[in-house]
C-alpha positions in Angstrom: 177.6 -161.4 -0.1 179.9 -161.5 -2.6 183.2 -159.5 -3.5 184.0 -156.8 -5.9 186.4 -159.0 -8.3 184.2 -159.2 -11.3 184.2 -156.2 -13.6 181.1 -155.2 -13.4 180.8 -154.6 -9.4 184.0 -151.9 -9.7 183.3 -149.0 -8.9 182.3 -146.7 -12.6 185.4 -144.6 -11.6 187.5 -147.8 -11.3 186.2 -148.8 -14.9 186.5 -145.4 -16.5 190.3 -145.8 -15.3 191.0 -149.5 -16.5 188.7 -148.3 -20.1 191.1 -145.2 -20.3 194.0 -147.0 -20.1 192.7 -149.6 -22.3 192.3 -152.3 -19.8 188.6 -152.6 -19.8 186.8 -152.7 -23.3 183.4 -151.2 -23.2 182.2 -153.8 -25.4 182.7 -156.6 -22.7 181.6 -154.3 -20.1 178.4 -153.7 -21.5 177.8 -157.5 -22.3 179.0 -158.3 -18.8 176.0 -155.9 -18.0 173.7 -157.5 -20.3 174.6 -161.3 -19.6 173.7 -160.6 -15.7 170.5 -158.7 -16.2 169.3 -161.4 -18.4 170.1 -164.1 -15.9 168.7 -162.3 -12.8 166.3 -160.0 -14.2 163.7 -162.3 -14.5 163.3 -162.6 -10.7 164.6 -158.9 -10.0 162.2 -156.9 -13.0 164.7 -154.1 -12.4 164.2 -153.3 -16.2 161.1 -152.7 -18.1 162.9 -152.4 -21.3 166.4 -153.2 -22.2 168.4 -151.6 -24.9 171.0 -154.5 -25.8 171.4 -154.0 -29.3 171.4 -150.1 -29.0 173.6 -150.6 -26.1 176.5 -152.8 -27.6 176.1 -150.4 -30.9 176.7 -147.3 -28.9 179.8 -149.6 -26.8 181.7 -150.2 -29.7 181.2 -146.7 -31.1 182.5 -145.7 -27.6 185.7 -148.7 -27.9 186.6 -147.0 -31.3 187.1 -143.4 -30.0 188.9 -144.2 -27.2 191.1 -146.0 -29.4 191.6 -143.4 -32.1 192.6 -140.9 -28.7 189.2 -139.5 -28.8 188.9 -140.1 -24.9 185.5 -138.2 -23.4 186.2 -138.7 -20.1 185.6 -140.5 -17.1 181.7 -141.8 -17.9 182.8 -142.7 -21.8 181.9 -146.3 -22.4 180.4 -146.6 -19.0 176.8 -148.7 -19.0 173.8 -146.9 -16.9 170.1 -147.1 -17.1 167.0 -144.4 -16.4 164.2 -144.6 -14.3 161.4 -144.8 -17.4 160.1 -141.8 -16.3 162.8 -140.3 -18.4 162.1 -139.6 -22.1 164.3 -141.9 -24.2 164.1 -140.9 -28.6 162.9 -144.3 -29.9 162.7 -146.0 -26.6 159.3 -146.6 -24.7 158.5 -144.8 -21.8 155.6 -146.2 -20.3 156.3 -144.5 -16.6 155.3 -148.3 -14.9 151.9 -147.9 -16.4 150.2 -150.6 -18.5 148.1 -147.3 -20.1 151.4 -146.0 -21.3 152.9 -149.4 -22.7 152.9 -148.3 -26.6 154.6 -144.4 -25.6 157.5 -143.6 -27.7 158.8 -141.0 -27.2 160.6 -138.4 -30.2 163.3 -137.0 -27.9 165.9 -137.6 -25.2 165.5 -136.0 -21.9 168.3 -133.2 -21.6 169.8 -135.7 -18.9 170.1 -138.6 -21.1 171.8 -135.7 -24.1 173.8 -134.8 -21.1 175.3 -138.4 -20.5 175.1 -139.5 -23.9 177.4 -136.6 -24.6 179.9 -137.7 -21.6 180.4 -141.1 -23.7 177.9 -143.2 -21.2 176.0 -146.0 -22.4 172.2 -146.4 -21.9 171.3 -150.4 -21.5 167.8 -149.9 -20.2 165.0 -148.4 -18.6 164.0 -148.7 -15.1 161.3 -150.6 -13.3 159.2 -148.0 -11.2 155.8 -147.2 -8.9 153.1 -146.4 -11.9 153.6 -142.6 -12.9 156.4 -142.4 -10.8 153.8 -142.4 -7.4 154.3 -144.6 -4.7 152.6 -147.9 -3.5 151.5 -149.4 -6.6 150.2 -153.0 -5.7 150.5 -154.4 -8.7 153.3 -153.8 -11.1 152.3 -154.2 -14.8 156.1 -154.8 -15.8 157.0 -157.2 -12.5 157.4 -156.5 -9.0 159.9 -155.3 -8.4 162.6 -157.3 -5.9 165.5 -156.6 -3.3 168.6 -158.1 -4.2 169.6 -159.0 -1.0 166.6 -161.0 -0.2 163.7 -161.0 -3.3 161.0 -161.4 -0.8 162.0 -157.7 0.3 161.1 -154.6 -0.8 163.5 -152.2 -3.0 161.5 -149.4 -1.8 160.1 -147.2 -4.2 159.2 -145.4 -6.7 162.8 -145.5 -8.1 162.5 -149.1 -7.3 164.5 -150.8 -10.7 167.3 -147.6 -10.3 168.2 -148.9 -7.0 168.4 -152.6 -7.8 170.2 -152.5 -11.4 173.6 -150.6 -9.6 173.2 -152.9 -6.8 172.8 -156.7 -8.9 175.9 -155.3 -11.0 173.3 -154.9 -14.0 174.9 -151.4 -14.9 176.9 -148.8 -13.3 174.7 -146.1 -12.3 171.2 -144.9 -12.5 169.2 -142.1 -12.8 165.8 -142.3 -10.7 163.3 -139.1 -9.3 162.9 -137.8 -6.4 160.0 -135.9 -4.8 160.0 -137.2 -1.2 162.6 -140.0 -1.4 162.3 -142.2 -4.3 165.9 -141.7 -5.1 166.6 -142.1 -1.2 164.5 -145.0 0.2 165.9 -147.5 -3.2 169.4 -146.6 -2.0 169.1 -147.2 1.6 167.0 -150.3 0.7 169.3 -151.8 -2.3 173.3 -150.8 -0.5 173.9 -148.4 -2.6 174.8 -144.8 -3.2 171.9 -141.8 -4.0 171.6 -138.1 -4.1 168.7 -135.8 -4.6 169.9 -133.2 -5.6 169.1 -129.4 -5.4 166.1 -128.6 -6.6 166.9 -126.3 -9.7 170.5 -128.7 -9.8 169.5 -130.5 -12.8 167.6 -130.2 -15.8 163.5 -131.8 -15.6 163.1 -131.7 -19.4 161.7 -134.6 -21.0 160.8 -135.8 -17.2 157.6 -136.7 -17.0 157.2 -135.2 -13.7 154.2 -133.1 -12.3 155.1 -132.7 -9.1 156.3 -128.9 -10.2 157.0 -127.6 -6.4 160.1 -130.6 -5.6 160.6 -133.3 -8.4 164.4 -133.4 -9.0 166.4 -136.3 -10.9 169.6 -137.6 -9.3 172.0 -140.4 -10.1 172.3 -143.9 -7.8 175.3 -145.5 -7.9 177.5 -148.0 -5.9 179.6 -145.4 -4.6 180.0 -141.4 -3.9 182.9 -140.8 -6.3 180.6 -143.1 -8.6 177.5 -140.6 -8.1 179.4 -137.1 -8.2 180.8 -137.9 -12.0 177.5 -138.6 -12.8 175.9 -135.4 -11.2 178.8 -133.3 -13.1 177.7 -135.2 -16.2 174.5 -134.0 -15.8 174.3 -130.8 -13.8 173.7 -127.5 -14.9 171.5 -124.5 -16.6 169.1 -126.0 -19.5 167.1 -123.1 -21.3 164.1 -125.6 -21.9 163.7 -126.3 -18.2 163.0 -122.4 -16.7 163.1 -123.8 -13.4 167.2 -124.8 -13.6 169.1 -122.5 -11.8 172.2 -120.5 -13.5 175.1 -121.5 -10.4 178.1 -122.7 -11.9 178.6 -126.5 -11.2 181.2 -128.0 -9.7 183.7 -131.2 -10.7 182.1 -132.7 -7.5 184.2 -135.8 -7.7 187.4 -133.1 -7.3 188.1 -132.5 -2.9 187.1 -136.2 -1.8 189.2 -136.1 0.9 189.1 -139.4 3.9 188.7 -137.2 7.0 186.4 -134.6 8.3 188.4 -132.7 10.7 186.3 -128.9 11.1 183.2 -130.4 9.6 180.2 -129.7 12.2 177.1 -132.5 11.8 174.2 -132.2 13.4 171.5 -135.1 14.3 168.1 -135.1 14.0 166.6 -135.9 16.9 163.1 -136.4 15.5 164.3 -138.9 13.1 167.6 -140.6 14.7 165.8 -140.7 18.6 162.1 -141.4 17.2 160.5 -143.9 18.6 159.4 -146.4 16.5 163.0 -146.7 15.0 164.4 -150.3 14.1 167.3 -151.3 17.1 169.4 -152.6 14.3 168.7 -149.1 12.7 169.5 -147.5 15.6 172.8 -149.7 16.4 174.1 -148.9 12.9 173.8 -144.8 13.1 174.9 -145.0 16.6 178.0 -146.8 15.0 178.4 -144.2 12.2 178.4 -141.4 14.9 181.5 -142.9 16.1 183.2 -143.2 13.0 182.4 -139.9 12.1 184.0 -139.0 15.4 186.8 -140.8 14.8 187.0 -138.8 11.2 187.6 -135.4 13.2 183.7 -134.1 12.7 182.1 -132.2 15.8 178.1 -133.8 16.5 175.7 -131.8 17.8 172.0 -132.7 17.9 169.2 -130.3 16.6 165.3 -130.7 16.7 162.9 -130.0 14.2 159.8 -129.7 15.3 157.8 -129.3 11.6 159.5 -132.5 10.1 156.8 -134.4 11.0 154.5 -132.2 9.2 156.6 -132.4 6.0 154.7 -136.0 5.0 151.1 -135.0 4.8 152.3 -131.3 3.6 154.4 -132.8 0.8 152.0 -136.1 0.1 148.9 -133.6 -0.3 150.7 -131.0 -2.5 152.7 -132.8 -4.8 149.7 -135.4 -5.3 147.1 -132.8 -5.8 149.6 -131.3 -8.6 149.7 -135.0 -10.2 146.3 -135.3 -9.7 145.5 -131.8 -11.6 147.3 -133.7 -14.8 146.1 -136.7 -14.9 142.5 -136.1 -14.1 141.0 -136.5 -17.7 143.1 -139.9 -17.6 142.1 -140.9 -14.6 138.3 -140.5 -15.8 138.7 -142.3 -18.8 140.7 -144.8 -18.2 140.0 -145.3 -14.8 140.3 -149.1 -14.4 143.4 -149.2 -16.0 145.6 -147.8 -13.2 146.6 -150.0 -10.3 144.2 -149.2 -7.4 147.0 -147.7 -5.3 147.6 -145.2 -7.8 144.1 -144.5 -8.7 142.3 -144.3 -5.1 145.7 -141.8 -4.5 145.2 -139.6 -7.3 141.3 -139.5 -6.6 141.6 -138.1 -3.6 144.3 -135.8 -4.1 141.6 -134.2 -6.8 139.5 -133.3 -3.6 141.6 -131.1 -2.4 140.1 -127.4 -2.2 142.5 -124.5 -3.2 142.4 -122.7 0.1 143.7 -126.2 1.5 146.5 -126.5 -0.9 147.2 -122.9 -0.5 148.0 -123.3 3.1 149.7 -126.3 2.6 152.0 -124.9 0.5 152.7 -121.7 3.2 153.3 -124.3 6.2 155.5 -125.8 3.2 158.3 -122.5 3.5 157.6 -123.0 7.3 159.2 -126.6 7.5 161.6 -125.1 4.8 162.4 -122.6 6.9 163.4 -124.4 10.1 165.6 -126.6 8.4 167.4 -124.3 6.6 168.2 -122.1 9.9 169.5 -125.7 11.7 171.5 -125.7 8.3 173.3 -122.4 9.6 174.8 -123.9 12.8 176.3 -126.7 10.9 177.4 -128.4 7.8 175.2 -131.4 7.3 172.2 -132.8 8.9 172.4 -136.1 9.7 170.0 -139.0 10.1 169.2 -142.6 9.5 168.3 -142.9 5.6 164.9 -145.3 7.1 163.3 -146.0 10.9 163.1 -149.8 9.4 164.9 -151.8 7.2 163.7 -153.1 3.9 160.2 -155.0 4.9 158.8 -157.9 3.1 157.1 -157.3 -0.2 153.2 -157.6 1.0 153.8 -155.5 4.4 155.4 -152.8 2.6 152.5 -152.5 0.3 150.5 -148.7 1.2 147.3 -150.1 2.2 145.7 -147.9 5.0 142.5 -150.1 6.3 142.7 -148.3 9.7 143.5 -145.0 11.7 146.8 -146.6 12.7 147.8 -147.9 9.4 148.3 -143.8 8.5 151.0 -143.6 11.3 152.8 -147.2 10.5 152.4 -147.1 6.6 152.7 -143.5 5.7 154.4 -141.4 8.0 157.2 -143.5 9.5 157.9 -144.9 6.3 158.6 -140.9 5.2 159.8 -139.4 8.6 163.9 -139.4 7.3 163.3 -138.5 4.0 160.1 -135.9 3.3 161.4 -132.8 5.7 164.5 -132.2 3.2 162.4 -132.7 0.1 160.1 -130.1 1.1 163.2 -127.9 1.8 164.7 -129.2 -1.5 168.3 -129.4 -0.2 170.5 -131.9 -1.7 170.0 -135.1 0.6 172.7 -138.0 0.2 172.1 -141.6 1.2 174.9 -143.9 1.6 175.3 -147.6 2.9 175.2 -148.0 6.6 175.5 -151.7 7.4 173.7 -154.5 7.0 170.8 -156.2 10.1 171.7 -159.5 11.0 169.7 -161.2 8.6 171.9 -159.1 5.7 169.6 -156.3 4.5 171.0 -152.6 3.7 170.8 -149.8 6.1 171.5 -146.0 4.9 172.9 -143.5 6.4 171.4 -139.7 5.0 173.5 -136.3 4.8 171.6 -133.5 3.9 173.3 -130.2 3.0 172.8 -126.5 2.4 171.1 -125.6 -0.6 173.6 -126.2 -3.6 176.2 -128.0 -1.2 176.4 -131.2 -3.0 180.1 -131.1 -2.6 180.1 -130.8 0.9 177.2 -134.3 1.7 180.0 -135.7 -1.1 183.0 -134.9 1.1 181.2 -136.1 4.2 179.3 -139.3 2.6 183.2 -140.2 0.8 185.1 -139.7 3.8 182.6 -142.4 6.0 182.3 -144.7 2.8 186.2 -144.7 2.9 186.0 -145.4 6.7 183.7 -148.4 6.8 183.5 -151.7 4.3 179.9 -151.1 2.8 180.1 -150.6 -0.5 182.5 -152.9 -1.0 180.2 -156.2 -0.2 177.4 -156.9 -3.0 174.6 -159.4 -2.8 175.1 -163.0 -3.9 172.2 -163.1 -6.4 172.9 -166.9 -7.2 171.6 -167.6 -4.0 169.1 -165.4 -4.2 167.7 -167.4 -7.3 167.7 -170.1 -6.2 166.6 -169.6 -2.4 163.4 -167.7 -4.2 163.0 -170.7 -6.5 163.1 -172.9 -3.1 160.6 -170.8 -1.8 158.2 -170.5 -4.8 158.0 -174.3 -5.1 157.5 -175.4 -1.3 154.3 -176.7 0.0 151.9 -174.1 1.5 151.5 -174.6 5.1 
């Protein structure tokens, strides 16, 4: 692990104060940025494509207003990539599909207007699962690699969003989230990631099909961190009819380092289950007594239907995928990675009086959470039963009846219940196991709460030491070098 002292592992809020004052030029921000992605991203393939020359253009634009007084506030000349699910004007967008590696796109996704209007800095796009699914095998643009340890998973499918705030490449990202693939890369890369409301934030120029709980949300290396960048991007867009009209909030504003009044509740089928990693466990049970220590009262609350929430989300969300992509999938059918494929195949199998009760059962799950919600502020959970597995044993394959229980649902147990209820869900660093891979912690919230998971995730993140520790990536080169070059056997 290594410490915070270079530039570009401060905290975005930290370097939107030094660049205000003058302290901190974008310019050698962004290069800083650029000079560590291409030394490390040739093991890490966080980035399918990176913007450097657009990137140091739009810096120094950035440098020169802020000199002239013309200060945008607290993301200007701040570096951060997208997911390339994300429509970028001019940029590819391939959506980690070889069949999409010549799409160029004519517009910006309102999120990307949004943040290129707060003064931000795009310096790439985002490795991902193809077409924003999970378990891709292979990855046409890289697999993708933990930080911590590159023979470990980043999770997916926002696998490069989680690693480029993590390896210091940029300061935030933004990834997608349908049942956790903003969630599982934070837990699994140490750093900081909301889903947000679903209706929160604008899904124009999101290639997203998923129409029932796809929602974009920023990852970053810490809460303050992801709130500016939810602000930045937050709010009613009249080309996305599915944003709601609540006024946002300045959700970096009521931080505050204790929780005293704040009822949490655990999960029991998620925090007590039992296939649940004992270093998992030892780190929430830990985080239960710092929150206690904060002032919070801890209760415990079942729900029964989470475990439902996997196969209800993985059947409805797919079969919507599946409905768009099903000329593609029959013309170009070799071209997709067989994960994504043999998914999407049989998603297209699903009758309509299936997906119709799916999607009932859906409000049921909803429904339960939402009434634990009522007793309490904040649901409360390990972010993952595991922690990050070696690359090939996190791959999806399901060759047997008990590969469906190991593979798929425990790998979705924390994560699915509150995207089928699409509440805003927060993951934050929880600790490290022994052998130094990231643990998160999850806080899910009422429906439009994303101040309240902010106070509670701030208030533990200011409490413990976390997301101040960042992964060595030197040694990381060259232990994967070591490894790459030893004999077999």
């Amino acid at each position: 692990m290594t410490s915070a002292a270079d530039p570009v592992y401060l905290s975005a809020a930290e370097q939107g104060r030094l660049i205000k004052a003058r302290k901190l030029s974008p310019v050698e921000l962004v290069r800083a940025c650029l000079a560590r992605i291409e030394r490390f991203d040739g093991l890490l393939r966080a980035y399918i494509t990176v913007c450097a020359g657009q990137a140091l253009e739009r810096a120094r634009a950035a440098e020169k207003e802020i000199m002239a007084g013309n200060y945008r506030g607290p993301l200007h000349g701040i570096p951060f990539g997208v997911k390339d699910q994300l429509c970028t004007q001019g940029i590819r967008t391939t959506l980690g599909s070889r069949i999409l590696r010549d799409h160029v796109p004519t517009y910006d996704a309102t999120v990307i207007e949004r943040l290129y209007a707060a003064g931000a800095i795009l310096v790439g796009k985002e490795n991902l699962h193809e077409f924003g699914k999970g378990g891709t095998n292979v990855f046409p643009y890289g697999q993708p690699r933990n930080p911590w340890n590159p023979e470990h998973t980043p999770s997916s499918s926002s696998s490069g969003s989680g690693i480029a705030p993590a390896a210091g490449f940029c300061s935030g990202s933004l990834g997608e989230d349908t049942g956790g693939s903003i969630r599982g890369p934070a837990a699994a890369n140490g750093v900081v990631g909301l889903r947000p409301t679903f209706g929160r934030v604008s899904r124009h120029g999101g290639i997203m099909h998923a129409w029932n709980g796809d929602t974009i949300g920023p990852l970053t290396r810490t809460v303050e961190d992801n709130a500016l960048f939810l602000s930045a991007i937050a709010g009613h867009d009249e080309r996305d009819c599915l944003t709601s009209r609540r006024a946002i909030s300045k959700y970096a504003s009521g931080l505050t380092a204790d929780l005293k009044g704040v009822k949490l509740a655990v999960v029991s089928e998620m925090a007590r289950h039992a296939a649940i990693h004992p270093e998992v466990h030892a780190a929430f049970e830990q985080a239960l007594k710092v929150f206690r220590q904060l002032g919070a009262e801890i209760a415990e609350v079942a729900l029964p239907w989470a475990q439902h929430a996997i196969p209800l989300q993985m059947l409805t969300s797919d079969a919507d995928v599946a409905s768009m992509y099903l000329p593609l999938l029959r013309a170009r059918w070799s071209e997709f990675d067989v994960g994504t494929r043999t998914r999407m195949a049989a998603a297209a199998l699903v009758p309509a009086a299936v997906y119709s009760r799916a999607m009932r059962a859906r409000a049921v799950v909803r429904g339960q959470i939402l009434d634990a919600l009522r007793g309490c502020d904040a649901l409360i959970s390990p972010a993952n039963l595991q922690p990050p597995q070696p690359i090939n044993a996190s791959r999806e394959k399901v060759e047997a009846k008990g590969d469906v229980e190991q593979r798929l649902i425990q790998r979705r147990i924390c994560t699915h219940p509150f995207g089928v209820a699409n509440v805003p869900a927060l993951v934050v660093p929880m600790g490290f196991t022994q052998d130094g891979l990231p643990l998160g912690l999850q806080i899910a919230g009422r429906p439009f709460a994303e101040q309240s998971v902010y106070r509670i995730g701030h208030a533990y993140e200011c409490a413990t030491p976390w997301h101040d520790q960042h992964p060595d990536l030197d040694a990381a080169l060259k232990s994967h070098r070591q490894l790459a070059t030893a004999p077999e056997g």
